[in-house]
N, C-alpha and C positions, 0 to 999 in steps of 0.2 A: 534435453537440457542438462541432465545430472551429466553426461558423459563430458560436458563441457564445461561441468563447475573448475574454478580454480586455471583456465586459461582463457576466460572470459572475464571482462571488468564487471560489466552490469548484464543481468539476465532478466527478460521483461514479460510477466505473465497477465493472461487477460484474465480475467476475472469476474467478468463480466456477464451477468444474467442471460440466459436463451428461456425464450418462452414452453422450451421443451424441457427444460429443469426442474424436475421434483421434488430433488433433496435441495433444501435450503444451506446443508451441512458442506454440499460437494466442495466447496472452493478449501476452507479450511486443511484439509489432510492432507493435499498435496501442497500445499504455502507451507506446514510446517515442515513438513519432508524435506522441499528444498533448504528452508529456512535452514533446518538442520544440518543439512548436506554441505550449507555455504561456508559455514562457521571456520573461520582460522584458515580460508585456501584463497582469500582479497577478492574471492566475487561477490558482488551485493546484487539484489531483486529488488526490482522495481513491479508492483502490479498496478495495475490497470482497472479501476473500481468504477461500477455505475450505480452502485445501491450504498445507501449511507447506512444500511444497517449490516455491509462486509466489513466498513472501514477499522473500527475499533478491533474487531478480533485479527485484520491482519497485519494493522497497524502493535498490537502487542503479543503474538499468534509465539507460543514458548516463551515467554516474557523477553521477548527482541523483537519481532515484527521484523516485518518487510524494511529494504530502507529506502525506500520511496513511493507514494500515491501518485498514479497517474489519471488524472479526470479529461476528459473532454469539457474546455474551458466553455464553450458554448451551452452545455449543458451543466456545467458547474454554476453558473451564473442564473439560469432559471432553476434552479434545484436547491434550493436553501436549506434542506436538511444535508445533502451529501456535500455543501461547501462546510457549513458548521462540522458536519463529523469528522473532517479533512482538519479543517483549524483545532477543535480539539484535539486530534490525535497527535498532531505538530507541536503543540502545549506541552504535554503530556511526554512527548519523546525529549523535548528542549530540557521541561523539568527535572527529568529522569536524570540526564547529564550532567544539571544546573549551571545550565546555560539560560542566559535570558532572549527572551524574542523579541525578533524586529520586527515591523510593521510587514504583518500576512492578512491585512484585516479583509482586501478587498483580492476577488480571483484577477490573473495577471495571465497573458499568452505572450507566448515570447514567439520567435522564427518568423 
């Protein structure tokens, strides 16, 4: 993915727990890596989250975060802490801007 930063628009990582995972820490060091890598060359990162306790550090992971959560809405929908964590981190990112938000209250699947 790094050899592609900066002729790539969006770069999409999964993030996503394997029951062979020990480090709770793994996802973070390489989200900020690229995070960092992305900066000032117009590619943005989308990840890909099933745990609501990833959201928050990748949503502000070097104080920028990812620029997009991706959930599996089916399971966004039975999982009420990883949709809250999702809607807060979207607060959070809007406030930072001071932008105000529109109605993200209920999970939505497009396509």
């Amino acid at each position: 993915a790094v050899g592609l930063i900066g002729s790539l628009e969006w770069i999409v990582i999964s993030c996503n727990k394997r029951e062979t995972d020990a480090d709770e820490g793994w996802i973070m060091i390489p989200a900020e890596n690229l995070i960092s890598a992305c900066q000032g060359t117009g590619t943005k990162i989308a990840a890909m989250v099933d745990n609501a306790g990833d959201v928050g550090g990748l949503a502000d992971a070097l104080q920028l975060g990812v620029d997009a959560l991706c959930v599996d809405a089916t399971r966004a929908v039975r999982d009420e802490k990883l949709w809250a964590a999702c809607l807060d981190a979207r607060k959070a990112k809007l406030a930072a801007k001071g932008q105000m938000e529109d109605d993200a209250s209920t999970p939505t699947t497009s396509g």
